[in-house]
C-alpha positions, 0 to 999 in steps of 0.5 A, spaced: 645 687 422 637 687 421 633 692 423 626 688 425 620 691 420 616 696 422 608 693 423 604 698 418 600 702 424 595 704 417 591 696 418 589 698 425 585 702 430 590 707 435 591 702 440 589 707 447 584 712 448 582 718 443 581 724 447 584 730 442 585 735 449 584 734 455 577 735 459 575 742 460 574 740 467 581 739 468 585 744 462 581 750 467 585 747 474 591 746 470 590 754 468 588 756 474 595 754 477 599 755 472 597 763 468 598 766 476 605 763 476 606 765 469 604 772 470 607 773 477 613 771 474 614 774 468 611 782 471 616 780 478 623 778 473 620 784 468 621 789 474 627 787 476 630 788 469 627 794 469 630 797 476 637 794 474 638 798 468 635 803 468 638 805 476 646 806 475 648 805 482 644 797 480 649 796 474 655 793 479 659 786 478 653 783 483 647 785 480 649 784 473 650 777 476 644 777 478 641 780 472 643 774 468 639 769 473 633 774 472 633 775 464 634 766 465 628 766 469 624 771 465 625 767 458 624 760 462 617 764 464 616 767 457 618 761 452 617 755 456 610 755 456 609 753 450 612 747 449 609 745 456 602 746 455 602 743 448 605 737 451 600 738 456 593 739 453 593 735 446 595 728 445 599 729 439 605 733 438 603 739 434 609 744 433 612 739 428 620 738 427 623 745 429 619 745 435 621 738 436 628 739 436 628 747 439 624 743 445 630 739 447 634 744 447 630 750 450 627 745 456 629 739 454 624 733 455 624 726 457 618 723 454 615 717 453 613 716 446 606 713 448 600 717 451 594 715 455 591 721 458 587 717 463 593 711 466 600 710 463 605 715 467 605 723 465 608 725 459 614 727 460 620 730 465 623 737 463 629 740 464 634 744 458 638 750 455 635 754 460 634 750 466 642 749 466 643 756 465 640 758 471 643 754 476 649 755 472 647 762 474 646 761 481 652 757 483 656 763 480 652 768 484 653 763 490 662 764 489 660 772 489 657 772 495 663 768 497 668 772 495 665 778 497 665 774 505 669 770 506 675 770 500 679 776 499 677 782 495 682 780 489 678 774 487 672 776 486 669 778 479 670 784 476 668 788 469 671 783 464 670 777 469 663 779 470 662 779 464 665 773 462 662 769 467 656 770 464 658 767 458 660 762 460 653 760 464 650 761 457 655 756 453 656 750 457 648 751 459 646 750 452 653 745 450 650 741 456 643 740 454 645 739 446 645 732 446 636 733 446 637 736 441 641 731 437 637 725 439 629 727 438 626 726 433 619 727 430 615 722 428 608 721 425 604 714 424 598 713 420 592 709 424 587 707 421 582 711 425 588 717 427 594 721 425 599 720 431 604 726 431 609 724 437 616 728 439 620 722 442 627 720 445 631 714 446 630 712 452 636 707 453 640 712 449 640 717 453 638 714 461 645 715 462 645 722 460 639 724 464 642 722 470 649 726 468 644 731 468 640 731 473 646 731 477 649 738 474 640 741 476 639 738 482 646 735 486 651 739 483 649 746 485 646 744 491 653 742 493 656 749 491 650 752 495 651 749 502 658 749 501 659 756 499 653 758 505 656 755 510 663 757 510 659 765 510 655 763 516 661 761 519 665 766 518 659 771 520 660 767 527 667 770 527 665 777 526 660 777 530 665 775 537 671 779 534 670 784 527 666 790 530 673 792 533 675 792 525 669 794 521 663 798 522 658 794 525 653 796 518 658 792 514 656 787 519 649 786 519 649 788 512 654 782 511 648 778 516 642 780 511 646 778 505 647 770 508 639 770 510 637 771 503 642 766 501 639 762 506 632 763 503 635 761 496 637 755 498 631 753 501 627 755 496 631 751 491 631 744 495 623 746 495 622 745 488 626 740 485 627 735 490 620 733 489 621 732 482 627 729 482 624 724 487 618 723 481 625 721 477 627 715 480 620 713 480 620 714 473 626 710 472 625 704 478 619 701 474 620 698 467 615 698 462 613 704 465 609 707 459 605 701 460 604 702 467 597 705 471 598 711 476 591 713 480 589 721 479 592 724 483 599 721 482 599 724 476 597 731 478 602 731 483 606 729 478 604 735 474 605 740 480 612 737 481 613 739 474 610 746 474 614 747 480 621 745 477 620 748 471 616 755 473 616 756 480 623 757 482 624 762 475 617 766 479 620 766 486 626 769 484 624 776 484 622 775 491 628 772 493 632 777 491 627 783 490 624 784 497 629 781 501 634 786 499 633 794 502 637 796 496 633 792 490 627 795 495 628 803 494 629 802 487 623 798 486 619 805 489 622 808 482 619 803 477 615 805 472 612 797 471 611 797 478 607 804 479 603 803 473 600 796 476 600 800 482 597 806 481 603 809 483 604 817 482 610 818 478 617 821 483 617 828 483 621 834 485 621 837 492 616 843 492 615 846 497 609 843 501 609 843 508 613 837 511 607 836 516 603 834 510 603 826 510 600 821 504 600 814 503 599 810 497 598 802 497 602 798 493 604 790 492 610 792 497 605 795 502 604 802 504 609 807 502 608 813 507 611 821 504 617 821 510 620 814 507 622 817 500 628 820 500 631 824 495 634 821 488 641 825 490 641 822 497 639 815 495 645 815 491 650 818 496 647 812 501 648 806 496 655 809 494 657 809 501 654 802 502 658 799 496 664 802 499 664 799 504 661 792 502 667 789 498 
């Protein structure tokens, strides 16, 4: 077999327009869309770290669960922008081949080995190590909240089982995404008027992949999700006509509280990567699709169904499950992060002020009046007791 010779790029000028970075114009949109998201990200999952661990009543099977997701989201937060905004806002590739192969396995990106800034398709789809952890992370999550409903108590994670649940999200996420990095490869052609550095991967190579992968993002989890969430709702319904006689009615509306955030992940999950996964078909629907004209604004819809997919799901986390959670939200009062950025005084013995004596502090979280904070030895006499009863 021949393999047909490569034409010498070096006798001719670079086919597409030279533009180094994109317009200054639309590098300050882009940033005005994209730092908010990462900083609110990373300051929302970086509080959340820091109330899991440093409050012991936080340190149970689900809220480790539910750690693992964060610190998922807050590496996707903190290293993914790299790689994002190099493919983003230079035309050739400038993190070389370690950053090439890394790339596939930390994001994971489908890239057309052929850019113009102004007419051919944006540049790439992403997904990887990270990503797959995450939603490996949530369906995990999804069987805990299960278990704790619905299923009885001696199948729900414990201990070592957390812990290797864990795990297991971490091995087969990046197993799955390694095949990125077996077949990227970085490339460099002389033009007589460039240098054109490019990471690039095999398209009919791996098209069957991406769908396999897409799959496991998207459809996979989504299916453990509704499944898991329907069958808590119903048997919610059950409790609601007959288990108060059984239970105690907190238990109840605690259960309640827990199936309407569940619900809130769900929405926000399809939210955010139902779009890009529409963009995908796009992509693979139209042939010769590096060679295709898209108008603008396509392209920068495109662009936010991507920021949405990659960031937007890992910032809104700390949101789900922070502020939609009564015991998340006691704790967050306590946390250093929080009452720096807030200007919060630090918590503090009772002294012998009058009780009469009200103050308020404004935070991120609202108002905070005197009488709502309780003592440390009472919080955790209240989450003891909760946890007691929720199994």
């Amino acid at each position: 077999m021949f393999l047909n010779p490569q034409p010498n790029t070096s006798l001719y000028d670079y086919p597409l327009e030279l533009w180094s970075t994109i317009p200054e114009s639309e590098m300050i949109i882009k940033l005005c869309v994209f730092v908010p998201v990462i900083v609110f990200g990373l300051l929302g999952n970086g509080i959340l770290l820091e109330v899991i661990f440093s409050n012991r009543t936080l340190r149970t099977p689900s809220h480790l669960l539910i750690a693992n997701l964060v610190i998922t989201d807050f590496l996707t937060l903190l290293v993914c922008p790299v790689f994002f905004l190099t493919h983003d806002f230079f035309q050739n590739y400038l993190l070389g081949p370690i950053g090439c192969k890394l790339e596939g396995l930390i994001e994971g990106r489908l890239d057309s080995s052929i850019r113009d800034h102004t007419t051919l398709m944006p540049s790439t789809l992403s997904t990887g190590g990270l990503l797959v952890t995450s939603v490996l992370g949530m369906c995990v999550i999804s069987y805990d909240r299960l278990s704790a409903v619905v299923l009885s108590a001696g199948t729900r994670l414990k201990g070592r089982g957390t812990l290797a649940a864990i795990g297991f999200c971490w091995i087969v996420g990046f197993a799955i995404a390694l095949p990125l990095l077996l077949y990227r490869h970085f490339k460099v052609r002389h033009w007589m008027n460039l240098v054109e550095m490019y990471c690039y991967e095999d398209r009919t190579i791996l098209a069957t992949y991406w769908e396999f992968l897409l799959v496991m993002l998207v459809w996979f989890p989504l299916g453990v999700m509704l499944i898991a969430y329907t069958l808590i709702i119903v048997k919610l319904d059950r409790y609601e006509r007959n288990a108060l006689r059984r239970q105690h009615p907190m238990v109840v509306r605690y259960k309640s509280r827990v199936a309407k955030t569940l619900y809130i992940v769900l929405l926000a999950f399809i939210v955010v990567r139902v779009p890009f996964t529409i963009m995908v078909f796009v992509y693979y629907s139209i042939e010769s699709i590096e060679y295709f004209q898209f108008s603008e604004s396509f392209i920068f819809i495109w662009w936010l169904a991507k920021v949405a997919f990659i960031f937007l799901n890992a910032a809104i986390n700390p949101l789900i499950y922070g502020l939609t959670n009564k015991t998340f939200k006691k704790a967050l009062r306590g946390s250093k992060i929080l009452q720096c950025l807030c200007r919060l005084p630090p918590e503090e013995e009772s002294t012998g002020t009058p009780p009469t004596t009200k103050r308020q502090h404004c935070c991120c979280l609202g108002p905070i009046n005197s009488d709502d904070v309780e003592s440390s030895q009472d919080d955790a006499n209240l989450d003891r007791s909760r946890f007691s009863r929720v199994r």
